[in-house]
PyMOL commands that place a pseudoatom at each C-alpha (Angstrom):
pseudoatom trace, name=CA, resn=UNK, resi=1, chain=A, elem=C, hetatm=0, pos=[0.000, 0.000, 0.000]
pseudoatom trace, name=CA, resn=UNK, resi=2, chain=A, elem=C, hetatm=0, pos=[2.654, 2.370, 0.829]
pseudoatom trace, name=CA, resn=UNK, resi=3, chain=A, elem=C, hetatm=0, pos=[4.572, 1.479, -2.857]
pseudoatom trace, name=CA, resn=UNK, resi=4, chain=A, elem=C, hetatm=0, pos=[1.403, 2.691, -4.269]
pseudoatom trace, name=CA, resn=UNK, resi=5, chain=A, elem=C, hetatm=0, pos=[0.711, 6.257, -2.458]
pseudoatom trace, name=CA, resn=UNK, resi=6, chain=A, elem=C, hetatm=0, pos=[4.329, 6.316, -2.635]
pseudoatom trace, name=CA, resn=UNK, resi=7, chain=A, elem=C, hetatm=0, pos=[4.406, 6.299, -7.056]
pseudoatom trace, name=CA, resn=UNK, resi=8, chain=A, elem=C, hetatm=0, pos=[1.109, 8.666, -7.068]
pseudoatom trace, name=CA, resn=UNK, resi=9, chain=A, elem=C, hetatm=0, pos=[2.827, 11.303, -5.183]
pseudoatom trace, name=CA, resn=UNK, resi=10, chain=A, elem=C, hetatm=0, pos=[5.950, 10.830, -7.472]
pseudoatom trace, name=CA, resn=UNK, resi=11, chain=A, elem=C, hetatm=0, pos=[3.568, 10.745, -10.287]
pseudoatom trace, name=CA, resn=UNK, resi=12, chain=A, elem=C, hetatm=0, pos=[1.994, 14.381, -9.351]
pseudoatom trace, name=CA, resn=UNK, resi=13, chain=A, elem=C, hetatm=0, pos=[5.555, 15.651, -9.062]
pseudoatom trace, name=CA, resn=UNK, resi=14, chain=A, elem=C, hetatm=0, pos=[6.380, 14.608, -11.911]
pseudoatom trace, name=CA, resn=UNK, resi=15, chain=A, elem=C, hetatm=0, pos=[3.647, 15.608, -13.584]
pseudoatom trace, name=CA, resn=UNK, resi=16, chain=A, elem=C, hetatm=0, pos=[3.887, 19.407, -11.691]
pseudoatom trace, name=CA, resn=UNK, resi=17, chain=A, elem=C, hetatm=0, pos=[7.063, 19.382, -13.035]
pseudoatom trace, name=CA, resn=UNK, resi=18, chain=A, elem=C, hetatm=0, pos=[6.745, 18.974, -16.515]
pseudoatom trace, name=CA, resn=UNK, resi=19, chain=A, elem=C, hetatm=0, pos=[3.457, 21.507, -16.119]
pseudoatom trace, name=CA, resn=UNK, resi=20, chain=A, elem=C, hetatm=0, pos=[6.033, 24.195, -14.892]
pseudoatom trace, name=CA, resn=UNK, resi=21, chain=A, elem=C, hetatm=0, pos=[8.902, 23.606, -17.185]
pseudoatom trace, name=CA, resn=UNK, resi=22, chain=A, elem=C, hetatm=0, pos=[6.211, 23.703, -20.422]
pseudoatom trace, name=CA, resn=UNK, resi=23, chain=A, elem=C, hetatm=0, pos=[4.456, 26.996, -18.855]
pseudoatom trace, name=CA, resn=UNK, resi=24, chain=A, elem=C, hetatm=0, pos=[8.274, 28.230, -18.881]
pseudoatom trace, name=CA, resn=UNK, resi=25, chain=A, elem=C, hetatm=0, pos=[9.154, 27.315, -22.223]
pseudoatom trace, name=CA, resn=UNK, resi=26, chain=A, elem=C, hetatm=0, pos=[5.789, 28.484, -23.892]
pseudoatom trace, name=CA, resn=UNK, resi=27, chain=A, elem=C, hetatm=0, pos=[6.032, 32.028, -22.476]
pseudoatom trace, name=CA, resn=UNK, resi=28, chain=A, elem=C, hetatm=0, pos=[9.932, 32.037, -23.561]
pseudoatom trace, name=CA, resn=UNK, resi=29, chain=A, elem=C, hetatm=0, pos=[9.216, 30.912, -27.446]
pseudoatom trace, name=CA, resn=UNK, resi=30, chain=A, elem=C, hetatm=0, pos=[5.885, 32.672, -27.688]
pseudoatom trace, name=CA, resn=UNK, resi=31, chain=A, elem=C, hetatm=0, pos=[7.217, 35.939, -25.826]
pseudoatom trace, name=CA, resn=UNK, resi=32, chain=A, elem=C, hetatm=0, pos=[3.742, 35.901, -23.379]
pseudoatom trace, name=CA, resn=UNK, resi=33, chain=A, elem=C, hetatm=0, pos=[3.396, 35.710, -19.886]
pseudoatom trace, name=CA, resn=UNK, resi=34, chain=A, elem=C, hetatm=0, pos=[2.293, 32.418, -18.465]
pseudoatom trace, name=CA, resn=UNK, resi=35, chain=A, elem=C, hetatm=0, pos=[1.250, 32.313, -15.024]
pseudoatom trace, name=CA, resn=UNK, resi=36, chain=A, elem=C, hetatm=0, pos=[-0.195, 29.246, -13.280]
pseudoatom trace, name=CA, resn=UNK, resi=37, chain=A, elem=C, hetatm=0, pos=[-2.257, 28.484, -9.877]
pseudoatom trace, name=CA, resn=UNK, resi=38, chain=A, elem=C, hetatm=0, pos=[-2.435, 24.874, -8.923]
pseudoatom trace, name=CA, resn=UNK, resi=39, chain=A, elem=C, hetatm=0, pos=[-4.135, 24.151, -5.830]
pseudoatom trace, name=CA, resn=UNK, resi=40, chain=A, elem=C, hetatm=0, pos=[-3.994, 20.293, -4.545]
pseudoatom trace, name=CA, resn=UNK, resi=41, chain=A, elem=C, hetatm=0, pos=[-7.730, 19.284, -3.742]
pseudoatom trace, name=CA, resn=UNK, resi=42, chain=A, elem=C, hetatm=0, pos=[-6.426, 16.773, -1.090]
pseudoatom trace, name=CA, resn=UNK, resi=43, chain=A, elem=C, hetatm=0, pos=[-4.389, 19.037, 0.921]
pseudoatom trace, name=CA, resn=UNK, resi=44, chain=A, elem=C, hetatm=0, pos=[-5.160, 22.102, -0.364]
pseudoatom trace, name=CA, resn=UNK, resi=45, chain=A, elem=C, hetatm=0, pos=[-1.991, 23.046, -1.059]
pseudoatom trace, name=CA, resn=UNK, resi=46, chain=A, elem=C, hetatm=0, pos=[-1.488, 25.942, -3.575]
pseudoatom trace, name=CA, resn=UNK, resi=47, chain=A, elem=C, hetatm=0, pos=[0.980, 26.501, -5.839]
pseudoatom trace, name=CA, resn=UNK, resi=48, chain=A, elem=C, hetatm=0, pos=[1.781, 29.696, -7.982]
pseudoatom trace, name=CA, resn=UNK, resi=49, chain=A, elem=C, hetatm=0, pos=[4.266, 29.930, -10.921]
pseudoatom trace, name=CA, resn=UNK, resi=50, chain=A, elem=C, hetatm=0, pos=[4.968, 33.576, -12.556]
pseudoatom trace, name=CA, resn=UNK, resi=51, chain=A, elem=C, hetatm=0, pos=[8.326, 34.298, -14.541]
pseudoatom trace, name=CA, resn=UNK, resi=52, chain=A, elem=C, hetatm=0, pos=[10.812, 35.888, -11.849]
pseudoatom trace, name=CA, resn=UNK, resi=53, chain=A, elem=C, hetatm=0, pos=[11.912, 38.471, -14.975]
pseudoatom trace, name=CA, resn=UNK, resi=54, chain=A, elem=C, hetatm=0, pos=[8.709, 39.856, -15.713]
pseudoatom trace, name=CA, resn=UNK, resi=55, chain=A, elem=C, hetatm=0, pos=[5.746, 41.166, -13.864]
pseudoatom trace, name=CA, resn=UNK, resi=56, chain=A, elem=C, hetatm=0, pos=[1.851, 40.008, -14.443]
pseudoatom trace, name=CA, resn=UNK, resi=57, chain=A, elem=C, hetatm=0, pos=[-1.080, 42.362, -14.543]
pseudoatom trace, name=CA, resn=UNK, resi=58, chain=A, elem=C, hetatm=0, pos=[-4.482, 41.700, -13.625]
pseudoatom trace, name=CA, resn=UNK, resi=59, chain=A, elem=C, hetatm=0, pos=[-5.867, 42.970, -16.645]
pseudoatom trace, name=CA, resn=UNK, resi=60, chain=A, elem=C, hetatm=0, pos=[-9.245, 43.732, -15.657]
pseudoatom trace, name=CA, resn=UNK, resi=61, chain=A, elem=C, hetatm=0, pos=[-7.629, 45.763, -12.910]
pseudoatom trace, name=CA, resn=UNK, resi=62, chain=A, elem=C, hetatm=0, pos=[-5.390, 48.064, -14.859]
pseudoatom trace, name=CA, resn=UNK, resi=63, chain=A, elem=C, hetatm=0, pos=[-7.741, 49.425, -17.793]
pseudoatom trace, name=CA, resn=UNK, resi=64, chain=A, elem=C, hetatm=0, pos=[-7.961, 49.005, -21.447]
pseudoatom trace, name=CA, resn=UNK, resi=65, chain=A, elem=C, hetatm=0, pos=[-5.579, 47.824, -23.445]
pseudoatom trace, name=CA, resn=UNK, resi=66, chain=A, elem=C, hetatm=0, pos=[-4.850, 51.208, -24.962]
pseudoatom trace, name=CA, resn=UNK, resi=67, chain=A, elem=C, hetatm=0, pos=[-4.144, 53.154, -21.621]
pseudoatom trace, name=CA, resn=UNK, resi=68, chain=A, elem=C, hetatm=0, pos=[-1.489, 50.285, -20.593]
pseudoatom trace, name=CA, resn=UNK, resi=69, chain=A, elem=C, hetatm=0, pos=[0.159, 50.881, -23.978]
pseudoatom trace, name=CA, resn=UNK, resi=70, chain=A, elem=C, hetatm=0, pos=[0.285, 54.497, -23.624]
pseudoatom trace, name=CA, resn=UNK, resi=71, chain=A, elem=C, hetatm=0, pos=[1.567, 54.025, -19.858]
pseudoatom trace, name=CA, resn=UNK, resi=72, chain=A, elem=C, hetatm=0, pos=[4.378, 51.823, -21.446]
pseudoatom trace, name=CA, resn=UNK, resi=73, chain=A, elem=C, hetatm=0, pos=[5.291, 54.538, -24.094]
for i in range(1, 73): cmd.bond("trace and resi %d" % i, "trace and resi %d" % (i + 1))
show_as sticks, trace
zoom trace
């Protein structure tokens, strides 16, 4: 019993893993940013990925797409 909790947790690992590295590499070759919130029904356990190098807006929160653009420029 224990070999078998034992491979599901290194299943969801595994599978958190490859999650994060695939958010990573999708936001580096299509220049977007990715950020993801997993949140582990059993334990409830949350976990947040955002690029370290850029920072992510709550869109709804910040305007229209034209006033961020002019606040870049």
């Amino acid at each position: 019993m224990t070999t078998k909790i034992k491979k599901g947790s290194q299943r969801q690992s595994r599978r958190k893993e490859t999650l994060l590295k695939k958010a990573h590499k999708m936001g580096i070759l299509c220049d977007v940013d990715v950020a993801l919130y997993l949140q582990i029904r059993k334990s409830g356990r949350r976990i947040t990925y955002k690029p370290i190098n850029r920072q992510c807006y709550n869109t709804s929160m910040e305007g229209s797409n034209s006033e961020r653009q002019s606040r870049k420029d």
